[in-house]
N, C-alpha and C positions, 0 to 999 in steps of 0.2 A: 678730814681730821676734825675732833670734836675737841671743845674747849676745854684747858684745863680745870677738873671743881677741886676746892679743897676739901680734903680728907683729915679729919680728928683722929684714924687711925693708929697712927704711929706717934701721935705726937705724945698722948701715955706714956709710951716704952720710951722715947725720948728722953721725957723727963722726967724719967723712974732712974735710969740709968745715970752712971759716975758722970759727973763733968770735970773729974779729975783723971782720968784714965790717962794713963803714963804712953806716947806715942813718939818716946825715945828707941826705941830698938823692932827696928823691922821685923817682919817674918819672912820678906825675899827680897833680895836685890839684884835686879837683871842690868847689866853691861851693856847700851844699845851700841850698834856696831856704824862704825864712820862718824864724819862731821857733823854736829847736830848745829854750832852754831852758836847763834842765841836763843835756846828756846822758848817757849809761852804756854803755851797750851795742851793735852793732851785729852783723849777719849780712850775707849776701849771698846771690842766687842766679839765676843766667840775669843778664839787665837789674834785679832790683829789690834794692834798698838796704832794710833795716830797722833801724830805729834803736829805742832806747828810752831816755825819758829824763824826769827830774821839775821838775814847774813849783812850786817850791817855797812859791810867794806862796799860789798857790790851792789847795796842797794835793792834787796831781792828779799821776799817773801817765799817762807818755802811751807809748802806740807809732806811731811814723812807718813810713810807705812810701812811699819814692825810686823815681824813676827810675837805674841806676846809670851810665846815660850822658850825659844830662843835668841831675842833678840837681831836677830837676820833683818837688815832693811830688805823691805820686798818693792816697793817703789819711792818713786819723790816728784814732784811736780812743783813749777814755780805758780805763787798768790800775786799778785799785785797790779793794782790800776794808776798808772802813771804814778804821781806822785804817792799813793798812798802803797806801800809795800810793808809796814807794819802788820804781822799780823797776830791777834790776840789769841785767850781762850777760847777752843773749843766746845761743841756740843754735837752729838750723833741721833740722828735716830734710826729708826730701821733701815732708810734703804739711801742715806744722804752725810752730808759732813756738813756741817754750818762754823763760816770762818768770818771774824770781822776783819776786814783789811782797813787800815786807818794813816793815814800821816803819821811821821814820826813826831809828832809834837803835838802840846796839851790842847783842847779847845779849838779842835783841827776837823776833819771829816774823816767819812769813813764808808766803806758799799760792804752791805753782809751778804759772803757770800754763800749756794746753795753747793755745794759739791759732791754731783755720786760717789758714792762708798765703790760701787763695779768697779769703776773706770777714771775716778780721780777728776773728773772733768768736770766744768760748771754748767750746772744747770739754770741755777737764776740768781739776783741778786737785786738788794735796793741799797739805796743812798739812804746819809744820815750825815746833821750837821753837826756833828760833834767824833771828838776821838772814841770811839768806841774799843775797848780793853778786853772785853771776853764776853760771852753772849749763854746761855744758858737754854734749851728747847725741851716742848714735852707737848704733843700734840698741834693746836694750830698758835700753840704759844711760845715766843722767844722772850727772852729775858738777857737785857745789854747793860752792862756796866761800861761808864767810859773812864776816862784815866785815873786810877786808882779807887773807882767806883763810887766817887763823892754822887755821880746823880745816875739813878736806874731809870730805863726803858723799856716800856714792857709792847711790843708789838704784833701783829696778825702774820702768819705765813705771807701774806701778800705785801709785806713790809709797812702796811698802817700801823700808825701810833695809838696805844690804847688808854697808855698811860705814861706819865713822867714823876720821879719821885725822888726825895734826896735819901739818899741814905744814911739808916737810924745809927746806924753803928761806925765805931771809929777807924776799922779794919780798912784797909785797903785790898780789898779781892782782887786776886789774882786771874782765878780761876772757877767757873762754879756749873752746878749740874740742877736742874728739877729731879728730882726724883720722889715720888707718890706723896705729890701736891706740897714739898719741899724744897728749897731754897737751899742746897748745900754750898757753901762758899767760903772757898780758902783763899788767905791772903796776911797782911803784915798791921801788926799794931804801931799805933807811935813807940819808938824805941827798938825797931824793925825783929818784934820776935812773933812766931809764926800762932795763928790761928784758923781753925775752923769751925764756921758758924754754923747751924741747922735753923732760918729761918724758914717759919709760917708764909705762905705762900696767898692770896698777894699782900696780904697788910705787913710783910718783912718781922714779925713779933720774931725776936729768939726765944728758942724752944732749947737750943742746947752748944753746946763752947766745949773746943777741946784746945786746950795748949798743945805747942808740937814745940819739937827737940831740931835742933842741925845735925846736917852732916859731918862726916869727921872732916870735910874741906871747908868747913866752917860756913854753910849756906841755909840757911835755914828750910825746912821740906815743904814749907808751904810760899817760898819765894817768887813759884813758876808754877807748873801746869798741876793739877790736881781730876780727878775722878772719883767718883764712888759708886760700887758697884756690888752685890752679894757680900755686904759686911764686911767691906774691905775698902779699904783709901790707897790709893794711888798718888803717888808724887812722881815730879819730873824738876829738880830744884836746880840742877847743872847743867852748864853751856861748855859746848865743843866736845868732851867726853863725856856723855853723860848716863848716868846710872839712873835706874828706874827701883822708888819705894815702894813697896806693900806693907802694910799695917794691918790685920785683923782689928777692929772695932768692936768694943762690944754693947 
């Protein structure tokens, strides 16, 4: 895997574009089918939906797999290392699933782990002394936010540290993705209303803010799990029955 470089690319159209874009009213809302739980995190890729989320009664870390056109669970397997069965934000790449599993409590530890996309199984995984919240990949670079992403970690495939950083912004990310040398990251302001950030990747510069709207269950969409993918935002804001947003971006 080759390092991530940053790209000026997109960041133009970024910042050419509304930072007021109205991301009240979806353009699909999928029904996922069974218990989800409490969930966190969420990916996509082709037709499959991945979710990850904790069943807090029993103590369990779980990761789900959707259908992402019918909402049909296609499998589920349980996450968790003794104590730590928290598990955060997602991130996918080609041929793996990357899950932080963490203690349920702030300033706690946490092992990230590597999980095949095939076969849901782990393949590797390291330690980290701190709660890590949701983790972000794109090459041989991961990107950890830990509880409420007050301080970023940015480290190698082989779980070395590359870097440590507080984070510029007020937001508490949920959820976030790299995508072409981008920093996508949703999450809650003080006064818990929803945002998503487009920072500059690695110096974290915001490039672009969109305000988000709630659900009519009163949650707001950037709560819980988040993706971005082909101009389109994905949310996972509800636990136990929960409905899956698409937004067109533009």
């Amino acid at each position: 895997m080759t390092p991530l470089r940053r790209c000026g690319c997109l960041s133009g159209l970024l910042l050419a574009s509304s930072f007021a874009q109205d991301l009240s009213s979806p353009s699909r809302v999928l029904l996922l089918q069974g218990e989800t739980f409490h969930v966190q995190g969420i990916d996509i890729g082709g037709d499959r939906l991945w979710v990850s989320a904790v069943d807090q009664n029993a103590r369990k870390g779980r990761l789900f797999e959707y259908s992402l056109s019918s909402g049909r669970r296609l499998r589920s397997v349980e996450v968790q290392d003794g104590v730590r069965y928290h598990p955060g934000g997602i991130a996918t790449d080609a041929v793996s699933i990357w899950i932080p599993v963490a203690e349920y409590r702030r300033d706690s530890s946490a092992v990230i782990e590597r999980r095949s996309k095939a076969t849901l199984e782990l393949m590797t995984r390291f330690s980290v002394q701190d709660h890590i919240g949701c983790v972000a990949v794109q090459g041989d670079v991961i990107v950890g936010g830990n509880w409420d992403s007050r301080t970023m970690y940015v480290w190698n495939a082989r779980g070395e540290l590359q870097r440590k950083l507080p984070n510029p912004r007020p937001t508490a990310y949920q959820d976030m993705k790299l995508v072409g040398g981008h920093l996508v990251a949703s999450g809650l302001l003080p006064g818990k209303s929803g945002v998503v950030d487009w920072l500059e990747f690695p110096d974290l510069t915001l490039i672009r803010s969109l305000s988000v709207g709630a659900t009519d269950r009163g949650q707001p969409y950037t709560r819980e799990g988040m993706t971005y993918a082909g101009g389109k935002l994905y949310f996972l804001p509800e636990d136990r029955s929960s409905r899956l947003f698409v937004f067109d971006v533009k």
